[in-house]
C-alpha positions as MATLAB code, in Angstrom:
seq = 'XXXXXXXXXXXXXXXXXXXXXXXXXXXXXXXXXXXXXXXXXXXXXXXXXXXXXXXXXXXXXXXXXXXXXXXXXXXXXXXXXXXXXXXXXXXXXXXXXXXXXXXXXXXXXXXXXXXXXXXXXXXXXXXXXXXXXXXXXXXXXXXXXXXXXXXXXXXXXXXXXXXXXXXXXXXXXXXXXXXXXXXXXXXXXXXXXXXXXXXXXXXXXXXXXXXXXXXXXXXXXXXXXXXXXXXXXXXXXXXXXXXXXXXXXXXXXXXXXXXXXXXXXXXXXXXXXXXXXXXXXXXXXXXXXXXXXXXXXXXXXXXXXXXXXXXXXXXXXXXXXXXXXXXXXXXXXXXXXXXXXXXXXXXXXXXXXXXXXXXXXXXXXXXXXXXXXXXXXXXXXXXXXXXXXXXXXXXXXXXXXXXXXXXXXXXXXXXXXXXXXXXXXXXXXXXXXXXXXXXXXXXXXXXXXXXXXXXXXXXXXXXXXXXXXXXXXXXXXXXXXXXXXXXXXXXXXXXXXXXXXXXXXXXXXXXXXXXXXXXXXXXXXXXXXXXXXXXXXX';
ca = [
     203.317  181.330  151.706;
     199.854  180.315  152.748;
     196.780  182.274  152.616;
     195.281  183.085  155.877;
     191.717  181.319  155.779;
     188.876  183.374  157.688;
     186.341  181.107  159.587;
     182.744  182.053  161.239;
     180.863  179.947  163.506;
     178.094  178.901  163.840;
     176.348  177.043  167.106;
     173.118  175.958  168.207;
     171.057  174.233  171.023;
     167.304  173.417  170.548;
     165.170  174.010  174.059;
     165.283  175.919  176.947;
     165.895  172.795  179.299;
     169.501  172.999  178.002;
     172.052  174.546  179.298;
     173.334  177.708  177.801;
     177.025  176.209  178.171;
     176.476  174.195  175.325;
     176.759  177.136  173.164;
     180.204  178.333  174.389;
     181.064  174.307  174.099;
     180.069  173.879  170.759;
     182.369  177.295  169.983;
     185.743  176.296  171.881;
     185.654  173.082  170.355;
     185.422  175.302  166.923;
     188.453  177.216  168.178;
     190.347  174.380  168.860;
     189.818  172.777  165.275;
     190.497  176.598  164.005;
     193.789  176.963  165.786;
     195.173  172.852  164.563;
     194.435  173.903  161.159;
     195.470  177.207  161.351;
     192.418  179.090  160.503;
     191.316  182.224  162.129;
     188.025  182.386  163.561;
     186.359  186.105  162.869;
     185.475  186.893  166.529;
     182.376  189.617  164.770;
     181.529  186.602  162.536;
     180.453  184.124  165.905;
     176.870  182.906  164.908;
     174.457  180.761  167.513;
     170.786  180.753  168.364;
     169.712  179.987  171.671;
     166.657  177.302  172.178;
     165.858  177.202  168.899;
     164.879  173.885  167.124;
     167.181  172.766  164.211;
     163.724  171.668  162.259;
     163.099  175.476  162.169;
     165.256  177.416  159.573;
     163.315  180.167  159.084;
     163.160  180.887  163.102;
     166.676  180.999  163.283;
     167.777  184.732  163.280;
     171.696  184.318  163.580;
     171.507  181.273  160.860;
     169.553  183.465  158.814;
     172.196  186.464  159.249;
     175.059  183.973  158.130;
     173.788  183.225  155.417;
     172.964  186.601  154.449;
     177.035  187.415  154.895;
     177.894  183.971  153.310;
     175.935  185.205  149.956;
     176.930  188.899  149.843;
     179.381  190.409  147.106;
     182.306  190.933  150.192;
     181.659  187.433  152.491;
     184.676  188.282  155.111;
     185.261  184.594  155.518;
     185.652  181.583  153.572;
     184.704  179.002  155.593;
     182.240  178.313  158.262;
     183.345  175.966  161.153;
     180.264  174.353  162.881;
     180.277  171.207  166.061;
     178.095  168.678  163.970;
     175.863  168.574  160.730;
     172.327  168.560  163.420;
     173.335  171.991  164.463;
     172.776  173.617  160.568;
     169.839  170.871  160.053;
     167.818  167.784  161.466;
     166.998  166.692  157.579;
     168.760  165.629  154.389;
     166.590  167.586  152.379;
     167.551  170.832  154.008;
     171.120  169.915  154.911;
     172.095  169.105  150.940;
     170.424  172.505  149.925;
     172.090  174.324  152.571;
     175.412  172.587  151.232;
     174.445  173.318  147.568;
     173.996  177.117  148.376;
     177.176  177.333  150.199;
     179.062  175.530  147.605;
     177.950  177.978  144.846;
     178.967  181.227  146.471;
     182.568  179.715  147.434;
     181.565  178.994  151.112;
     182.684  175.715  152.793;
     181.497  174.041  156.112;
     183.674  171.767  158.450;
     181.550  169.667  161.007;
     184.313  168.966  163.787;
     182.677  166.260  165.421;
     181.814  164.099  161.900;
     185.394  165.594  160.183;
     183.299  166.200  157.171;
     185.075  169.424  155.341;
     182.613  169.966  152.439;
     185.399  171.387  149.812;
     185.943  167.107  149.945;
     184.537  165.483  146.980;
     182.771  162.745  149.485;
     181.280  165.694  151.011;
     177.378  165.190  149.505;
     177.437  161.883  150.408;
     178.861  162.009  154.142;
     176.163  165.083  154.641;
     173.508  162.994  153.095;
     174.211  159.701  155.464;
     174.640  162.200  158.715;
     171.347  163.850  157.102;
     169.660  160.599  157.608;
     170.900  159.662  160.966;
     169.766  163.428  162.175;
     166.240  162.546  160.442;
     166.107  159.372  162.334;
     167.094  160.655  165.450;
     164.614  163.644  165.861;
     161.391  161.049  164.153;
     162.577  158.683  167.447;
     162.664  161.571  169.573;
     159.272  162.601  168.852;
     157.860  158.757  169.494;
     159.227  158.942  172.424;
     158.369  162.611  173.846;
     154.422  161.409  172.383;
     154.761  158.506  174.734;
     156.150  160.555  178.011;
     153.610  163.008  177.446;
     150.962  160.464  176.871;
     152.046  158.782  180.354;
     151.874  162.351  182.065;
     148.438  162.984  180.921;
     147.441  159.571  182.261;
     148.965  159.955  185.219;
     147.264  163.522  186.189;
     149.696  165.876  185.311;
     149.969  168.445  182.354;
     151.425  167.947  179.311;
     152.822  171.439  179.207;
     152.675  174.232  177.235;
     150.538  177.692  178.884;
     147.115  177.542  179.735;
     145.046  181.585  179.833;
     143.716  181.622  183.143;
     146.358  178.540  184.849;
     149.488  178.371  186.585;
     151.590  175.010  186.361;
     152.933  173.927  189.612;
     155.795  171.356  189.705;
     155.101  168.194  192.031;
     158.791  167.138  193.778;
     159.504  163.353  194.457;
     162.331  164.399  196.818;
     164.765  163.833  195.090;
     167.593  166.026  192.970;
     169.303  166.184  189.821;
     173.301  166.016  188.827;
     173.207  169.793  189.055;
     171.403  169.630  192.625;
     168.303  171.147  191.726;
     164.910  169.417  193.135;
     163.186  166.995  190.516;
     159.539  166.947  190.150;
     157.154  163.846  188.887;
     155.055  165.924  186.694;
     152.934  169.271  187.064;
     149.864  170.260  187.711;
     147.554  173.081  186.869;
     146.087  175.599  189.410;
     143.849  178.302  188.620;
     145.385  181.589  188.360;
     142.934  184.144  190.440;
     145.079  186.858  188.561;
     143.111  185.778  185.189;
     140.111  184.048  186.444;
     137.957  187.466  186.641;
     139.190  188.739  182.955;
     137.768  184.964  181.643;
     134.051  184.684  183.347;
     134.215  188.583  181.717;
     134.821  187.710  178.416;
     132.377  184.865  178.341;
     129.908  187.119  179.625;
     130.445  190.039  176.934;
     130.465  187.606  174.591;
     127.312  185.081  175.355;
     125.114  187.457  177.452;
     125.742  190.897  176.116;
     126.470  190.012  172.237;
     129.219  191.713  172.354;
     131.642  190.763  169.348;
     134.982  189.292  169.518;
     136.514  192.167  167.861;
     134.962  194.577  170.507;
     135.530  192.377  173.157;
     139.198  192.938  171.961;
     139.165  196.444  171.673;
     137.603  197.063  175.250;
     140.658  195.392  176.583;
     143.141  196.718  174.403;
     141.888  200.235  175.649;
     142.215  199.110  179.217;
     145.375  197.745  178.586;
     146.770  201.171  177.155;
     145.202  202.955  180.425;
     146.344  200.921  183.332;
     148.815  198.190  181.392;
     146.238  194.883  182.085;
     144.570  192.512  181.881;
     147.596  190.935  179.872;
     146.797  188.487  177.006;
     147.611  185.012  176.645;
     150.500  185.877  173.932;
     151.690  188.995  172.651;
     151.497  193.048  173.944;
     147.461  193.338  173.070;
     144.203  191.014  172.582;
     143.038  190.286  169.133;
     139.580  188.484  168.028;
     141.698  185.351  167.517;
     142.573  185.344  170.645;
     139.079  185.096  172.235;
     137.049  183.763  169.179;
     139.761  181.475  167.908;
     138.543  178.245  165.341;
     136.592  175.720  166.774;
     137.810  173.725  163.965;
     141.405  173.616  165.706;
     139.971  173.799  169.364;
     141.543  177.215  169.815;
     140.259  180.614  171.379;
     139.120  181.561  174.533;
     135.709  180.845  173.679;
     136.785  177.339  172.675;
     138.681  176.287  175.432;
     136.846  173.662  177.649;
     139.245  173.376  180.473;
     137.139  176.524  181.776;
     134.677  174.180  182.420;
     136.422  171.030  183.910;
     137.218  168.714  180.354;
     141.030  168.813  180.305;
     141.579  167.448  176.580;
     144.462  165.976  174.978;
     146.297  164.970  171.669;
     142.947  166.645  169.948;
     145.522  167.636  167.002;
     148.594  167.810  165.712;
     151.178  170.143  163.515;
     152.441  169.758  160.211;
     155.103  172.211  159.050;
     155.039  173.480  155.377;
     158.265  172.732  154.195;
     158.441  176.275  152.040;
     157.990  178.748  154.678;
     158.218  176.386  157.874;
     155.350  177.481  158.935;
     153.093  175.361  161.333;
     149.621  174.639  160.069;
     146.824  172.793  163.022;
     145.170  169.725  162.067;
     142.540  167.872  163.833;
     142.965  164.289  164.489;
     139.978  161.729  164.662;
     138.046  162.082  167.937;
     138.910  158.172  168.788;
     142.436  159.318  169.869;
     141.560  162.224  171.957;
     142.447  161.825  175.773;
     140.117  163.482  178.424;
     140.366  163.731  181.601;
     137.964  165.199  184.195;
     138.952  167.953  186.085;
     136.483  169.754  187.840;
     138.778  171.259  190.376;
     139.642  173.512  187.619;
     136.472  174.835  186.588;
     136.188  178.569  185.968;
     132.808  178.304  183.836;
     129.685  177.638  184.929;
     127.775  175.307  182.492;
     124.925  177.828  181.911;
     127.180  180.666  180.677;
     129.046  177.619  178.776;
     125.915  177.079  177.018;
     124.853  180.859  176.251;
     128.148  181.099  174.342;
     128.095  178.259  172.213;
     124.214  179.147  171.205;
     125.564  182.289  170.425;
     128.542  180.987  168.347;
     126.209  178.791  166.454;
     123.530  181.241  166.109;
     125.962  183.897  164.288;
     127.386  180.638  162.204;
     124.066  180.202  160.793;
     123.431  184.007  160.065;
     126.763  184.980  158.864;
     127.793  181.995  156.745;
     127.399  183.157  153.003;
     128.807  186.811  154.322;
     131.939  184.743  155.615;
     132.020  182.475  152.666;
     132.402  185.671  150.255;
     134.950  187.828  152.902;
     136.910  184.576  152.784;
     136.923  184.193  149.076;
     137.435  188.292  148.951;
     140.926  187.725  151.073;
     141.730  185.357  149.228;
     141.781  187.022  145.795;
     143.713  190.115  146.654;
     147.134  190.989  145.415;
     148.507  193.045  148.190;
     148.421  190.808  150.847;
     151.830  190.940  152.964;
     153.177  193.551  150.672;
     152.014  196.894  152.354;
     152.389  197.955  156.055;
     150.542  200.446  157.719;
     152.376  203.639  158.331;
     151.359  204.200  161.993;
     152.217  200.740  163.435;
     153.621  198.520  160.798;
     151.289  196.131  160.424;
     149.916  194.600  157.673;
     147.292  196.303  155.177;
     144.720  193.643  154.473;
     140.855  193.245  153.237;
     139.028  194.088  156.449;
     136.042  194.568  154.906;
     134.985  191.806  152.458;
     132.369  191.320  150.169;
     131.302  193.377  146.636;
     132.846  196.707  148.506;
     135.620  194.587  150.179;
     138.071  197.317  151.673;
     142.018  197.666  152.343;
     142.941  198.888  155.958;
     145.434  198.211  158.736;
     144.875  194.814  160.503;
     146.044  195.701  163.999;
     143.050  198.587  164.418;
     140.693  196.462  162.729;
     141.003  193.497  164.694;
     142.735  195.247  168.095;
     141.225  198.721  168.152;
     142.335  202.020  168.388;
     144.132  201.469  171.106;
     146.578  199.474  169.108;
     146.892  201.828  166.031;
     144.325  204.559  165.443;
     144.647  204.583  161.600;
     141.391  204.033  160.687;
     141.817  204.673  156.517;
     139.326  202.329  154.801;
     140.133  202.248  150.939;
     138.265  200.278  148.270;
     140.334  197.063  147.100;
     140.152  197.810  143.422;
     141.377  201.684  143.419;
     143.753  200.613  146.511;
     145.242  197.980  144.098;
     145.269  200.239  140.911;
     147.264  203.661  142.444;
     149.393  200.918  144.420;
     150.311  198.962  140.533;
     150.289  202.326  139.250;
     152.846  203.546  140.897;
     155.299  200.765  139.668;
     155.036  202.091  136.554;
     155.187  198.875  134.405;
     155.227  199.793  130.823;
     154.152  196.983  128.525;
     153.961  199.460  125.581;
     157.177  199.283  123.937;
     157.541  196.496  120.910;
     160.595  194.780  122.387;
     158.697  193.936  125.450;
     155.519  193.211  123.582;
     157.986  190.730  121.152;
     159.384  189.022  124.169;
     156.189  188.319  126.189;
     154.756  187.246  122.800;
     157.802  185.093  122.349;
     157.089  183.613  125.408;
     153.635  182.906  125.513;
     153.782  181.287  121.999;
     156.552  179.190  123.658;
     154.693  178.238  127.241;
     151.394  177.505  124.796;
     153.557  174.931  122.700;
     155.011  173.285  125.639;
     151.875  173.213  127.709;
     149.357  171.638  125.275;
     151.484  170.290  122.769;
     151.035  166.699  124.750;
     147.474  167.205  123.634;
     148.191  167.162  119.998;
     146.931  164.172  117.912;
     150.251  163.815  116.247;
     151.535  163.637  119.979;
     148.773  160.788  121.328;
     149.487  158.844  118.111;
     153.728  158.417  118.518;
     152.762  157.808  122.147;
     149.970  155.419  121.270;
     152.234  153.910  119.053;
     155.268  153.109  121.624;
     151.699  151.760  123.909;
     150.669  149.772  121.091;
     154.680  148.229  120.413;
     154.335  147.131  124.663;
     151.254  145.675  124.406;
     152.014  143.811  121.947;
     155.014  142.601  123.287;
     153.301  141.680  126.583;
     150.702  139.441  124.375;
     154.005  138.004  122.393;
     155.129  137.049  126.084;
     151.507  135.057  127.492;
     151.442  133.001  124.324;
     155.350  131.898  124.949;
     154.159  131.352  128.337;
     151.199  129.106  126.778;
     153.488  127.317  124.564;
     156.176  126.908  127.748;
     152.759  124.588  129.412;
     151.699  127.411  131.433;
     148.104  127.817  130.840;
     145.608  129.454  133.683;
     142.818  131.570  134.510;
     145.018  134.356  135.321;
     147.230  134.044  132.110;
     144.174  134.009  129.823;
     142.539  136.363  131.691;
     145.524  138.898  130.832;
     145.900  137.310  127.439;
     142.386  138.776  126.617;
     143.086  142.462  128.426;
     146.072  142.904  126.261;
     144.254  141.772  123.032;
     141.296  144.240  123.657;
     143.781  147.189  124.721;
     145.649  146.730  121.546;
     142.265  146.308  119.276;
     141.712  149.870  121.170;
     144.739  151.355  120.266;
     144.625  150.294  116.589;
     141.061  151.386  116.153;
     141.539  154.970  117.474;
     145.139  155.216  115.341;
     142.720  154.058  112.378;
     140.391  156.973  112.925;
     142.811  159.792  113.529;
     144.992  159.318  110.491;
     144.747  163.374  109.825;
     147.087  165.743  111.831;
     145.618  168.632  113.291;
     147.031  171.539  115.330;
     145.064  172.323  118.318;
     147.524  174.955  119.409;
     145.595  178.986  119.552;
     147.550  181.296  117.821;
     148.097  184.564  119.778;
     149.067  187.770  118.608;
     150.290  190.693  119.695;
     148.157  192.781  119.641;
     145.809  190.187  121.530;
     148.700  190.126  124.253;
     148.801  194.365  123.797;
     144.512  194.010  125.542;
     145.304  191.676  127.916;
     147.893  193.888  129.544;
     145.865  197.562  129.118;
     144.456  196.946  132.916;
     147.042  195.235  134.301;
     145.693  195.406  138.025;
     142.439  193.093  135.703;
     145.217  190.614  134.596;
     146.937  190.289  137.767;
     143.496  189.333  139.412;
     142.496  186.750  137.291;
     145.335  184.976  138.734;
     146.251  186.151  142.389;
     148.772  184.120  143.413;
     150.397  184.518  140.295;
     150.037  188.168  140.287;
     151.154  187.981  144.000;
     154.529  186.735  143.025;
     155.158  189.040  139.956;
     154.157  192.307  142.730;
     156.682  190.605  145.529;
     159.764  190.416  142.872;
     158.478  194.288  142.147;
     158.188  195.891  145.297;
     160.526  196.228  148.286;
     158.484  197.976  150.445;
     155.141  199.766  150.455;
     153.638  202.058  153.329;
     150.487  203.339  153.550;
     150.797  206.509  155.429;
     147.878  207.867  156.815;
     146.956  211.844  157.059;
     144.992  214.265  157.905;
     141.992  214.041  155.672;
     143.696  211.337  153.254;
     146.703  208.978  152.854;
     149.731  208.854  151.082;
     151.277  205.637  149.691;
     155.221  205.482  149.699;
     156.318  202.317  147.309;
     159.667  201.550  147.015;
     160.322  199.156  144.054;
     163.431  196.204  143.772;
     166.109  196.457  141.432;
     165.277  193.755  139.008;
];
């Protein structure tokens, strides 16, 4: 008798220009393989994300819900039947430590197209060749989608992607694809009247009435709650990003200089942080930009063009050591991304920076009341101190006080023992055995008939790094310890205000709160606030 083997699937295609069929192909061909080895497929346990890039892990819900199952205490299935190794991954990197996971909690993968079966001994290797081709095949793919694009741009049309106040508008050649559907050279952009009155507005609020971008925001936000428009470019409400954006990465409303006729292209690009997968803008040198005049879509007149940017600069000037310190403020908090407001679930961050730099929510700060109406403004320090209070973190009892002393005395030794003399001078020594071998080697060379410039050149170098080395081994005969001793009850003051300790080190103290706290929800009431923290079984 053979145990039954219980399979999930997983499937995948990247964009929307695919057809959805290839999801239901990818998953008969994984019931086919299923039913020749005689595996059953777990019809509740059927995986796929729809146009969704493999390159994007953390954007992948149903991946991300696998893997969840595949690591539990009761994983209904053992293995996990997938079309081909691009569909988990488009790297090596990530494939191998998606392998690696799997392995350790029991899970194997079978790519049907490759026959790679990862309970196989060859199975690292055949994952880390398929890795490489995936690699290669999506750095091509980019060259080449640069180069289309490029050619578009060149050529008139748009290089996609949504523009606030634009329609695109395809332009046919006559002609049809396999599926019969009309096929268009490129497209164009064409103002959208719908959107044109709600731009020329904000420019105006902005540059002519000094109105902010926040309150710009809010105004619309409140409209938007009232009669449902004007819609933003992205999301349910306008935020100050939106309109304000960062010159720096050519974004915002405010920003934008297609409203007045410069139709700019291949200004940046995006580089993914290979933690979190996130996306971060970078601006490339202005010699590779591509501009092309378009007045026909001018929405701007230059004079109101102008009144902005004075105004943009003008409030740079004024507000740059205030937005040097907020900055710095934001960046030194420890609750960041680890409370939610109770109202609307958005973060609580410093929305108020500077020496009285303030916790509140960050949707009615920058999206107005008509977002979320909790207002609560509460000093960072006492915000921070109830919130670490609540944890209850008791660093009073001597076996914890032994440990941490333990370890400190421990991390000390292994941090700055390389900077102990008896350290340099075994290390110096080892330098001082290769350098003299390397001078042992030019006078052999010498002897052989090989005598130049170059030879005696490093001859000499060698001979003055070892009269170095001997001299300072000559005047640090005596070994010292530079190592601190630290005691207990030295540790015992550092931790009396802990919320003190934690912010001498924020992102340190950031990742001790995460591993502590599973949730946190400041709930706002009549006349105060109540903070709900619910802490992780460690």
């Amino acid at each position: 008798m053979t145990e039954t083997v219980f399979c999930a699937v997983y499937a995948r295609y990247s964009t929307n220009n695919q057809r959805e069929a290839s999801i239901e192909d990818q998953i008969r061909k994984c019931r086919e393989l299923a039913a020749t080895k005689g595996w059953v497929i777990l019809d509740e346990h059927i995986y796929y994300d729809k146009a969704q890039s493999g390159t994007r892990t953390n954007m992948r819900h149903a991946f991300k819900e696998m893997m969840q199952t595949a690591m539990s205490n009761n994983c209904p299935f053992q293995r996990i039947i997938v079309d081909e190794t691009s569909r988990i991954a488009r790297n090596t990197k990530e494939a191998l430590d998606i392998f690696s996971l799997l392995t350790y909690y029991g899970i194997h993968v079978y790519y049907v197209s490759q026959g790679i079966d990862t309970s196989h001994e060859t199975a690292e290797e055949m994952i880390t060749i398929n890795g490489l081709i995936d690699s290669l095949y999506i750095r091509n793919l980019s060259k080449e989608t640069y180069r289309g694009i490029e050619g578009q741009v060149l050529s008139g049309y748009n290089s996609g992607g949504k523009r606030y106040g634009y329609r695109s508008e395809p332009v046919y050649n006559g002609k049809v694809d396999i599926y019969g559907n009309p096929e268009a050279d490129g497209y164009i952009l064409k103002i959208n009247p719908d959107e044109v009155d709600t731009i020329i507005r904000i420019f105006k609020m902005f540059g002519e009435q000094g109105y902010s971008a926040k309150k710009i925001a809010t105004i619309l936000n409140e409209e938007i709650k009232r009669t449902d428009a004007p819609t933003p470019p992205r999301g349910k409400y306008w935020c100050s990003s939106t309109i304000l954006g960062s010159k720096k990465a050519f974004r915002g409303i405010l920003n934008n200089e297609i409203y007045i006729g410069h139709y700019y292209w291949n200004r940046s690009f995006s580089k993914r942080n290979p933690e979190n997968g996130k996306k971060k803008c970078i601006a490339k040198d202005s010699s590779k930009w591509i501009v092309v005049q378009k007045p026909e879509l001018r929405i701007i007149s230059d004079e109101l063009w102008e009144k902005v940017k004075k105004r943009q600069k003008q409030l740079q000037t004024e507000n740059s050591g205030a937005y040097n310190k907020s900055k710095h403020s934001y960046s030194v908090n420890l609750l960041t991304g680890l409370v939610k407001c109770g109202k609307c679930g958005g973060n609580i961050a410093i929305v108020s920076g500077g020496k009285w730099a303030k916790y509140g929510c960050s949707n009615n700060w920058n999206k107005g009341a008509a977002v979320c109406d909790n207002n609560i403004k509460l000093n960072k320090k006492d915000f921070e101190r109830s919130v670490i209070s609540s944890l209850n973190l008791n660093f009073d009892k001597n076996e914890h006080l032994d440990y941490l002393h333990s370890r400190v005395d421990e991390i000390i030794k292994n941090h700055l023992g390389q900077t102990n003399p008896k350290w340099r001078r075994e290390a110096l020594g080892d330098q001082l055995k290769k350098t003299e071998k390397e001078i042992a080697n030019f006078i052999n060379a010498i002897k052989a008939g090989i005598f130049s410039d170059i030879v005696k050149n490093q001859l000499e170098k060698a001979e003055k790094k070892k009269a170095e080395i001997e001299q300072f081994l000559a005047e640090n005969q005596k070994e010292t310890s530079i190592l601190p001793e630290i005691t207990r009850n030295s540790i015992s003051m550092y931790l009396q205000d802990i919320r003190e300790t934690l912010s001498l080190h924020p992102l340190y103290g950031r990742a001790l709160l995460s591993k502590v706290i599973a949730l946190a929800v400041l709930q706002p009431q009549i006349g105060s606030h109540v903070i709900d923290v619910n802490c992780k079984t460690l």
